[in-house]
Structures are given as structure tokens and as C-alpha cells.
N, C-alpha and C positions, 0 to 999 in steps of 0.2 A: 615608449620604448624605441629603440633605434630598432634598423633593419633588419643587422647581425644579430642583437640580440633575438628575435622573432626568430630568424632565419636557423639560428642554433637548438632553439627549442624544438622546433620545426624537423630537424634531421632527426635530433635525436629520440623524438615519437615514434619516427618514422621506421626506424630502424627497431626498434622495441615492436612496432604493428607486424613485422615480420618474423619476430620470436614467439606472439603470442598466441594463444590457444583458441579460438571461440567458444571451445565448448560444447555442451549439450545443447541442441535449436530449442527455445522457448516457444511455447505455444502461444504466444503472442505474435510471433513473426505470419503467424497465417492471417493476420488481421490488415497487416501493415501494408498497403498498398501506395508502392513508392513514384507510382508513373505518373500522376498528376500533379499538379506543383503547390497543393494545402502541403504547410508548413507543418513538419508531422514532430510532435513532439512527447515525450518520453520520457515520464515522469515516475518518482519513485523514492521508496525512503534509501537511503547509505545503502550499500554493499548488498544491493540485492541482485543487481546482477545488470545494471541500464546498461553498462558500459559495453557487458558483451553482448547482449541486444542488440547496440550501436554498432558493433564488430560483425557481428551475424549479419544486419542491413547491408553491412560495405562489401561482404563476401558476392552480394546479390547484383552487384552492380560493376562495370566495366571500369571505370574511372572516379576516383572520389578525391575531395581537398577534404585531409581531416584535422582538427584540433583539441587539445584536451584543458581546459581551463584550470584542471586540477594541479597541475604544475606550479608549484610553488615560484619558478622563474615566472611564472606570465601574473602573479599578483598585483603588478603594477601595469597592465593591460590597462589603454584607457578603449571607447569608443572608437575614436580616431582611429587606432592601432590597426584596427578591421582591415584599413583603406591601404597600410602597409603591407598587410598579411595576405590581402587578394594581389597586390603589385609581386610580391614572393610565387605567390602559386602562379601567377602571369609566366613568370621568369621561369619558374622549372617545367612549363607546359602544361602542370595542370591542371585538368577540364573536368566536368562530372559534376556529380553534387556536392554539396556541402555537408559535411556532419563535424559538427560542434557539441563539446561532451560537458557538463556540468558550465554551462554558458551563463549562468546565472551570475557568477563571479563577478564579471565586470557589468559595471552601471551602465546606464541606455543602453546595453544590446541589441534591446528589441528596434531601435532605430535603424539600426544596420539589417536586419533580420526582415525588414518592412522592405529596405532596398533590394537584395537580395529577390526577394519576393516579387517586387515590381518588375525587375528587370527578367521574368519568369524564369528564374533560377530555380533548381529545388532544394531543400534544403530539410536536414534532421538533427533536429537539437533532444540534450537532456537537461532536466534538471531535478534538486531534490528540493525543490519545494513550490508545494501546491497552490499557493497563493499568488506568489511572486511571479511564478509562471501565467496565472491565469489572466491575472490584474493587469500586467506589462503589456503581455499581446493582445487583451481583452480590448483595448485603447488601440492599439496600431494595427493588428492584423481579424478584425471583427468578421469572422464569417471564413478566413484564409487558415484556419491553421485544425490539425485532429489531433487531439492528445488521446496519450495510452497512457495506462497505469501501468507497473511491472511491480509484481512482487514477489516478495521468496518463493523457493521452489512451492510449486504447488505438487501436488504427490505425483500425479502422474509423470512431473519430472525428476523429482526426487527418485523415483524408479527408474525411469530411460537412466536416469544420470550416474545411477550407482551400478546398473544392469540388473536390476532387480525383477524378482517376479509379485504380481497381484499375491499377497498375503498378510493377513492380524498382523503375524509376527512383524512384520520391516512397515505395516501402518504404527503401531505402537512403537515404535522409533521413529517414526517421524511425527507423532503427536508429539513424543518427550521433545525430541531434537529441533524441530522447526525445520524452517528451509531456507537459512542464510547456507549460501555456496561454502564460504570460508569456514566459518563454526562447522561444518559438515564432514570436512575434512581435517581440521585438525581436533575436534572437538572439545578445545579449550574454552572453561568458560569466561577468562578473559577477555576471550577475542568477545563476547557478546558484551561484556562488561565497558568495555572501550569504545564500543561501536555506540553506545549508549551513551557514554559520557561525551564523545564526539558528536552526536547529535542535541547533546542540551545544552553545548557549548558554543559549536557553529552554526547550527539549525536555528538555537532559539536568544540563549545568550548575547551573541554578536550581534544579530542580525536585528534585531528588536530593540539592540541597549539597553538591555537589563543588567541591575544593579548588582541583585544578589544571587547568584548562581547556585548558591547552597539551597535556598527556598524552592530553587526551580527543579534540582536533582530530588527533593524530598517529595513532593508535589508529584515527581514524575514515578517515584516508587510506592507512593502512595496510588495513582491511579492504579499501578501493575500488581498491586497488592488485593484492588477491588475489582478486578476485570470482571466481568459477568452480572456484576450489581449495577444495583438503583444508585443513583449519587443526584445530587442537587447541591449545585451553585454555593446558595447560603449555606447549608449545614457545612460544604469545604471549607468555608472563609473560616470556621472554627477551630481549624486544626492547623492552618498557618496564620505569617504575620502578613497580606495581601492586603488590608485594607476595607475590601469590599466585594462582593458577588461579583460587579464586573468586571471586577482585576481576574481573579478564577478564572472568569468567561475567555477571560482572552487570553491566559495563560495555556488552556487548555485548549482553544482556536490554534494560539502555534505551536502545541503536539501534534494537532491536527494537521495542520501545514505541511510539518517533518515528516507524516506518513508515522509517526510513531504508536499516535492511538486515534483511533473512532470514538465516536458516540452516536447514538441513536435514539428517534425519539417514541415519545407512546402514540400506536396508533391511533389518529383522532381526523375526523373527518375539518373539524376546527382547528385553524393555525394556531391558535391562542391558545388550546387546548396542549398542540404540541411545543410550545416555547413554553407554556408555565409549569409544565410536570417534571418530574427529575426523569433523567437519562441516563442509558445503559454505556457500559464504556468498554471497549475492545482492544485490545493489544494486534499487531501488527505480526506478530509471529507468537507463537507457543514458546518453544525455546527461550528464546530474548525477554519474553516476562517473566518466564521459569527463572529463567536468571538474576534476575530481580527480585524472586520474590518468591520464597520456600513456601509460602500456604499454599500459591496456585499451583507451583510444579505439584505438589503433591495432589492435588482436588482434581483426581481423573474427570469427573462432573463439568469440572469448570475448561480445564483444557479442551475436552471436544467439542463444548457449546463455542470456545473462541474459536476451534478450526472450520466450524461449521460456517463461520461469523464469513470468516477470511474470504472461504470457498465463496459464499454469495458474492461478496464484495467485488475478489477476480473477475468474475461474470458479468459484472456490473448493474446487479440488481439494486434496486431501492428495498431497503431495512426498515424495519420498525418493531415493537415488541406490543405486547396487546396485555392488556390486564384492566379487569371489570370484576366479577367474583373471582373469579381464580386468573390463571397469567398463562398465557403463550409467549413462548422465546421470541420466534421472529415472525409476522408478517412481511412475504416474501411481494415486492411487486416489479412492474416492468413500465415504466410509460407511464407513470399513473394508474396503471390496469391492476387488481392483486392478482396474484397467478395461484398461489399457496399459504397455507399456515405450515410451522413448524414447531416441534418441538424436540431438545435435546435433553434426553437420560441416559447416562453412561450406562443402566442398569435398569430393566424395568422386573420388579417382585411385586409379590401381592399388598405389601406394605405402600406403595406411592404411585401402582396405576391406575389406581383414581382418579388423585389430584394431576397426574400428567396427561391422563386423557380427558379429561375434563375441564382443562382449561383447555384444551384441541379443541375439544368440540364446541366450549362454548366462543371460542372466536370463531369457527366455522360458521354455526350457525348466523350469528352477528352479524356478521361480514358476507354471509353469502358466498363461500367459499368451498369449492368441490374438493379442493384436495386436499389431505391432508396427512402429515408425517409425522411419524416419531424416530429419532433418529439415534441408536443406541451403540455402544462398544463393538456387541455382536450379534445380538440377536436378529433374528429374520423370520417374520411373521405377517400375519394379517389378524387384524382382531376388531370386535365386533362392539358398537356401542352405542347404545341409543336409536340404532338402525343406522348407522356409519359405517362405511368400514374403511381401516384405516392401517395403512402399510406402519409395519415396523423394519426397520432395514440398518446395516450396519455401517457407518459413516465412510468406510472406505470402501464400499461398492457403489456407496451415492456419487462418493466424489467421482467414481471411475464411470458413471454411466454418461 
């Protein structure tokens, strides 16, 4: 790219950086610790909100060189262009840090982002996808760089954001609604519809050169159709034209990439054990699946087990689901360490607390495991079982402690 052109783009960010809003502070920002020069990185699916994150960081600092690669003018960004774009911010005085916003865009970055680095610059990048980001720096910046995950509102923002008070009522709108910023506000389901079709197109279509796009749209609403279930590999290849289990494997690897879905595996103290069993599969937001997909919107059951999912995930727990005679949702752990069992009942009646505490308990016991929850719409108790006793609590007081 020439100079002017950079130089054009450049103003005209700049000037938009001065209209724009930051927003509600994410609770993320008390993580982000900008004064040393690990390359801090900031990751996340579409329109969850990196960008104002990245806005939020630059408020925190005196001086900053910022850029946004989502501009459709800087598509022909090459590497080189970097060595332009620092002689630009040379010329306007520019000092401070660097934040770079969906930097993925352009190929070798991370070259530049090593310099950057070397020359003890600091430096805060985003991008939206998990691989690409890991892989890239994983080779140039080994040991240099912290990433964060950022994902939709999580409730306690969803309240600060709305000005809401702790209550069912405004949790049960954010189990329906989810927590994309955008969808929140205009509440079209559109805008989830698009954000979707944008993500199986750029996220995974392009970036992968994939052929058929309609296979990867159906595949994609077929997992949001199964959220909360058992799935395996082979039995998928049955219901598309892929080829093979390992096509699957990796078609669902770049969901995963895109932050659009999870999976999880059975706990098993045997690796072999957790690769050959089938896997639980999780949606990235409630809403966004809902939208996708009329059984789950409607399956109160299945919605709170995915928020439950999420909540761990933000924290950044290790996941796993347990099942031997009967099944626990999630084995919760930290480090390797297990911290907790869980289980999620939208409802617990005389009809299914058996089977839901009984598969508590018999991971508890299994596992050696003190604690343990059940985690339902509303209810709030302590109950008693086999000499256990075992909290029952309503998912939006968990979330809130």
C-alpha cells in the first residue's frame, strides 16, 4: 500500500476513535495487566465485544498507535506495510503502545509483532480466531505473549450494562437473549442470523478453503440443534456428505477455532479413554443457538446446562462430563486439580431426583470429590443423600457469587 493510502485510513479511524463509546468496563479488564511488555492478546468469537475491550485498554493509557485491520481499505495490507505505518505514527509523533485490532488479516504479522516485541515495545493485539492466533505466536513469541478469551456478556454484565437489578426476571432474559452487545440492543434475530453466516464464511469457509459452504452451514446447525448431547465423530459422517470421521474432526476443530462451539470430553483418567468416547458439544452463547435452532430455544433444560457451560469456560476452568452408571454434567477442574462435580436441572420433582442426584453422587464418590452441586432455574436448598449433603442453588446466584 502507499503511504497516503495508510495515512488516509489512519485519520479516518482516528477520528471515528473520538465519536466512539467504550461502553460498559468488562470484567476482563481487571486481568489485563499492561505494564510489562508480554504481548497481550485478546481473543474471541465476532461481535463480542474485543474491539471495546481494546478501547477500554487505550482509555488506561497516556499515549497509544492504534489500528483496526477490519477496514475493508487495509485488505491489501501486506507485512512490509507495518514498516510504513510505524514511519506514519514516527511523523505524527506518536508514542505509547501499540493496539492492533483483528491483526489476523494480514499474513506474517506475527513477524512484525516479534519486532515490535524485541525492541521492548508493548504491544495489544485481537483476533478471532483461536488457532491462528496460538500457532503464529506459538513459533515467534514462545513464552512473550498472555492471551484472554472475551466473550458475550456474561450476566453480571448484562446488568451493569442494562442497569439492572440481581433478579429471575432479567436472568430469564438473559438465558433467552444471550449476551452479544448488538442482538441485546436491537433485538433482531437477524442480527444473530448474520453474525452466524459471517462466521461460517470468514471464520471457516475462507480461511480453510472450503469447497462447500452449504455442508458447513448445515453441520453448523446441526451441532446447535444438539447442544448438550453426546455426539461422535462417526455417527456425524452419517448425516453429511464429508467423507470421513476425520473430515467431521476437523470441521468441528474450526468451530472451535471461531469460538462458535466447544466440546468436551468424558472424564477419564486415560487419554485414550477421552479421545475414543463421544463428546458433549456447547454453543458460545444461548441466544445465537436459540437462533438457530427452535428445539433448543425452547428446552429450558438445555439452555441453562449451555450457560452453565459458558460461565465455567469465562473462568477458565477445565470441563469434562462424567458418566459410568448414571451421568454428571460437568466435572469441574483447575490445573489438573478437580475442584467440583456439577449438575444442571432446570427443575428438580420427585420424578428425576434420583437419577440427578445419583449421578452427583456417584461421580463424587469416584472421583473423590467434596463438593458438589446441583444447579437449577430456582430453587435454593440443601438435600441430603447417601450421607452427602449437597447445595441446590439457582444459577443466577451461582453466577453472581
Amino acid at each position: 500500500m502507499l503511504e497516503s493510502q495508510i495515512t488516509e485510513v489512519l485519520e479516518y479511524q482516528n477520528n471515528y476513535l473520538k465519536q466512539f463509546s467504550t461502553g460498559t468496563p468488562r470484567e476482563v479488564l481487571n486481568e489485563i495487566d499492561l505494564s510489562d511488555t508480554h504481548v497481550k492478546i485478546l481473543t474471541g468469537i465476532r461481535r463480542c465485544g474485543k474491539s471495546t475491550v481494546l478501547h477500554q485498554l487505550m482509555e488506561k493509557v497516556d499515549n497509544f498507535k492504534y489500528l483496526s485491520f477490519e477496514d475493508p481499505r487495509l485488505s491489501v495490507f501486506e507485512v512490509n506495510d507495518f514498516f510504513k505505518l510505524e514511519k506514519i505514527f514516527e511523523a505524527d509523533r506518536k508514542k505509547g503502545m501499540f493496539f492492533f485490532d483483528e491483526i489476523q488479516n494480514v499474513k506474517g504479522w506475527e513477524q512484525y509483532i516479534r519486532v515490535l516485541h524485541d525492541q521492548k515495545k508493548r504491544v495489544v493485539i485481537t483476533g478471532s480466531n483461536a488457532r491462528i492466533l496460538s500457532t503464529e505466536l506459538g513459533t515467534s513469541l514462545t513464552g512473550r505473549q498472555i492471551s484472554y478469551e472475551i466473550f458475550p456478556f456474561s450476566f453480571v454484565e448484562y446488568l451493569r450494562h442494562f442497569s439492572l437489578e440481581n433478579s429471575l426476571e432479567n436472568f430469564s432474559d438473559y438465558l433467552q437473549f444471550g449476551g452479544f452487545p448488538e442482538f441485546l440492543i436491537s433485538k433482531k434475530q437477524e442480527v444473530l442470523v448474520q453474525l452466524f453466516n459471517d462466521l461460517i464464511y470468514r471464520d471457516i469457509v475462507v480461511r480453510h478453503g472450503l469447497r462447500n459452504p452449504k455442508i458447513v452451514r448445515e453441520l453448523g446447525v446441526y451441532l446447535a440443534t444438539n447442544v448438550g448431547k453426546l455426539f461422535s465423530y462417526n455417527k456425524t459422517v452419517n448425516h453429511f456428505d464429508l467423507g470421513s470421521a476425520n473430515t467431521v474432526k476437523a470441521y468441528i476443530s474450526y468451530f472451535e477455532d471461531a469460538y462458535l462451539f466447544f466440546t468436551i470430553p468424558l472424564f477419564s483418567f486415560s487419554m485414550k479413554q477421552q479421545i475414543t468416547n463421544p463428546k458433549k458439544v456447547y454453543g458460545i452463547d444461548t441466544g445465537l443457538i436459540g437462533a438457530l435452532s427452535m428445539s433448543f430455544s425452547k428446552d429450558k433444560g438445555r439452555l441453562l446446562e449451555n450457560k452453565v457451560f459458558i460461565h465455567l469456560k469465562r473462568i477458565g476452568k477445565e470441563i469434562y462430563y462424567f458418566q459410568q452408571k448414571g451421568e454428571c454434567d460437568f466435572i469441574v477442574s483447575m490445573n489438573s486439580k478437580i475442584e467440583s462435580a456439577i449438575q444442571v436441572c432446570y427443575h428438580l420433582t420427585s420424578e428425576n431426583i434420583d437419577r440427578e442426584a445419583n449421578g452427583l453422587i456417584e461421580a463424587m464418590k469416584i472421583l473423590k470429590i467434596p463438593n458438589g452441586l446441583i444447579l437449577t432455574y430456582q430453587q435454593d436448598e440443601i438435600i441430603e443423600r447417601e450421607g452427602i449433603s449437597i447445595r441446590v442453588m439457582p444459577v443466577w446466584k451461582w453466577m453472581l457469587e
